[in-house]
C-alpha positions, 0 to 999 in steps of 0.5 A, spaced: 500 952 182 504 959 186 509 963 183 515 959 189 512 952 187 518 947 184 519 949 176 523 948 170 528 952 167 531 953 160 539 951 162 546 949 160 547 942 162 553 938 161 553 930 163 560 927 164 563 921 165 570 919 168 572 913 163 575 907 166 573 908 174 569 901 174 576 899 174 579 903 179 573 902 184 575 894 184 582 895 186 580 900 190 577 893 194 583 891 195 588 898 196 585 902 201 589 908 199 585 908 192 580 909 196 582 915 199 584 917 193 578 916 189 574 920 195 579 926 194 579 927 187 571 926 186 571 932 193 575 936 188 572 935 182 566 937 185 568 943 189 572 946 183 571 953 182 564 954 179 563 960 174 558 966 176 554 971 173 550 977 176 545 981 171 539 986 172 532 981 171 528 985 165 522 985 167 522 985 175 529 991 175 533 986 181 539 983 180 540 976 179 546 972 182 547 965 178 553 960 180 553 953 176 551 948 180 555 942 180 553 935 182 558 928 183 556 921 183 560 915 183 564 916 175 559 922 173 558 929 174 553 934 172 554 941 171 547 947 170 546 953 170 539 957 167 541 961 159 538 967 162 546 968 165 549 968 158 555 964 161 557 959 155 564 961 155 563 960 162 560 954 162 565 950 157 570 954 161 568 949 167 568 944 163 575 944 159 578 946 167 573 938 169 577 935 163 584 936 165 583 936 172 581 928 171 587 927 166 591 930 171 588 924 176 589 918 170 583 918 168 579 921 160 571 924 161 567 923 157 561 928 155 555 931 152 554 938 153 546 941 151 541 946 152 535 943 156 529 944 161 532 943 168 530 943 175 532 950 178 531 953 185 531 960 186 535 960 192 541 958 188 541 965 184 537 970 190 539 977 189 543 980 196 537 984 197 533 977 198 538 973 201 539 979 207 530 979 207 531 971 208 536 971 214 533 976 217 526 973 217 529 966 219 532 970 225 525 972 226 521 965 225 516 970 220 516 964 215 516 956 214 523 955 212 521 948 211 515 945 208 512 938 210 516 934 205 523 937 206 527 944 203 526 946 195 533 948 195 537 941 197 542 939 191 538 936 185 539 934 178 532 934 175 530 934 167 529 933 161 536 936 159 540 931 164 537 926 160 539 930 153 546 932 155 546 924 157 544 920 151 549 925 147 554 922 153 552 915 152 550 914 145 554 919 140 561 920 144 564 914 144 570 917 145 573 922 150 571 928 148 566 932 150 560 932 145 556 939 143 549 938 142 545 941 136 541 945 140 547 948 144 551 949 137 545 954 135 545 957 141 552 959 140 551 961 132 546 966 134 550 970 140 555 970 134 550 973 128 546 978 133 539 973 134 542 972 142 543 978 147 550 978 149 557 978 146 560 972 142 567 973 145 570 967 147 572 969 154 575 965 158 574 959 155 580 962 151 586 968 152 586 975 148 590 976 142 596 982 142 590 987 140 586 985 146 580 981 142 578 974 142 576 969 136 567 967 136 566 961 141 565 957 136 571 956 133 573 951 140 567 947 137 571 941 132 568 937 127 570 930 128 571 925 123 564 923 124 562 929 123 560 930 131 562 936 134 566 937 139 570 942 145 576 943 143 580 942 149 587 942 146 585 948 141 591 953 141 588 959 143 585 955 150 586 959 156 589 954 162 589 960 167 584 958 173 582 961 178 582 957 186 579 959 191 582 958 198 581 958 205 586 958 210 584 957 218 587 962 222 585 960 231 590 965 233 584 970 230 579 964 231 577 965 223 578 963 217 581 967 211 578 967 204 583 968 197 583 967 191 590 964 187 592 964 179 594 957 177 597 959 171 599 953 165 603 955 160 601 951 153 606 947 153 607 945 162 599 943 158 600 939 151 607 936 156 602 933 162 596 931 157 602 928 151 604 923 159 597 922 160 595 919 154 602 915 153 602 912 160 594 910 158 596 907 151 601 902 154 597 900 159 591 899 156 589 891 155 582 892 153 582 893 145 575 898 147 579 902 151 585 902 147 581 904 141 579 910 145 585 913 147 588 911 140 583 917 138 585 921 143 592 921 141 591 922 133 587 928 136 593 930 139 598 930 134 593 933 129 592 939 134 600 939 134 600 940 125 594 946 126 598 949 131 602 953 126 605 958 131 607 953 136 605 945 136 611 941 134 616 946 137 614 946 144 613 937 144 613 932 140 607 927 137 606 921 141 608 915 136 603 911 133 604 905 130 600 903 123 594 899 126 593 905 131 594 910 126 588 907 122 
């Protein structure tokens, strides 16, 4: 095998699925502008703002350019990007910006997030000084661009940690929440206890307090009821500023402008938004599968709201949960 033959690569791998699309692909049948709908939201869940890395390769010296790699299906989204980059926090930060997004649209994801062998081509974390060498011997046609059976860098998904991160999605969630394998959970505890190179600082995945410091990043990992780990979504120290990129066609210069803009959420715009998703849910659920979901969902809202000692109940109010819901 030579050294620019396909190969797998030790990643992070998240697989999610949007729960209740099925539902929203059949009316859109019939209701063109759910179509439109749909196509736009998938568009922007699939072009969110990926989460990069740069660091000095130890063995060659070259600095390596990671960007998480994001793929859309239908109701299910993959997410991927090599170990090497360290990006955790980076990675579930993507993850919990996927969440509310698809809140936001009406809809819960449902997930499994794990650390598992996936196909990784090299052009997607090519250090400036090979990119600039490839376009210039493009310019030249010094090298075969392509190969007989196509481009080795066309948007795959491929792997053993696919399959991982979609088994804990299918057979271990149940609910909408976004499950954190055993493999990935080990892998965080040893940034923590000095066994991984790298910090175990939570950043961004959460905010700072008053001295400048983050909690572990394992503290955004719950244990449920069932005793599956999960992301906390709804932790207090959550972080919900996001970074956007933007850009902005301007043919009087006959260009377009690149920027970046802060979409800054407080905590209770958050805990007000997602309290109105799971409301209009529940009274508009008729399936008992899909309402024991979101009865999960409001449950582990209100308990977020007890926890949350410095804010929680003084900034919304539970959502209201009947006997039979509360069991």
């Amino acid at each position: 095998m030579s050294d620019t033959a396909p190969k797998y690569t030790e990643c992070y791998v998240a697989f999610l699925d949007i729960l209740g699309f099925g539902e929203f692909v059949a009316r859109s049948q019939d209701e063109p502008e759910l179509l439109e709908q749909m196509v736009l939201a998938l568009n922007e869940v699939a072009t969110t703002t990926s989460p990069e890395a740069v660091r000095r390769d130890s063995t060659s010296g070259e600095l390596k350019h990671w960007t998480v790699q994001v793929r859309a299906f239908s109701d299910s989204i993959f997410l991927f990007i090599p170990t090497e980059s360290l990006l955790v926090p980076h990675f579930l930060s993507a993850v919990r910006r996927l969440f509310y997004l698809v809140l936001e649209m009406g809809f819960c994801l449902r997930g499994g997030v794990t650390i598992g062998s996936m196909y990784w081509s090299d052009a997607w974390c090519q250090s400036p000084r090979k990119q600039d060498a490839s376009e210039s011997e493009k310019k030249t046609g010094e090298v075969e661009i392509y190969r007989r059976f196509g481009r080795t860098d066309l948007p795959i998904a491929l792997g053993k940690g696919l399959i991982e991160a979609y088994t804990l999605e299918n057979s271990v969630a149940v609910y909408p929440r976004i499950v954190i394998g055993d493999k990935l959970f080990t892998h965080m505890k040893g940034f923590e206890n000095g066994e991984n190179q790298g910090n175990s600082s939570s950043f961004p995945l959460c905010n700072s307090t008053s001295d400048g410091t983050y909690p572990k990043i394992t503290e955004f990992v719950r244990n449920d009821f069932d005793g599956v780990r999960f992301l906390d979504v709804l932790h207090p120290r959550m972080n919900h500023t996001d970074v956007t990129r933007k850009a902005v066609a301007k043919p009087s210069q006959s260009e377009t402008v690149h920027s970046a803009e802060m979409n800054v959420v407080t905590r209770k715009q958050r805990l007000k938004s997602v309290r109105a998703s799971i409301t209009r849910a529940m009274a508009s659920a008729t399936d008992s599968r899909v309402r024991m979901k979101y009865d999960w969902f409001a449950n582990y809202f209100n308990e977020t709201l007890s926890r949350d000692t410095d804010e929680g109940l003084n900034l919304v109010e539970p959502i209201p949960m009947t006997t039979e819901d509360s069991e």
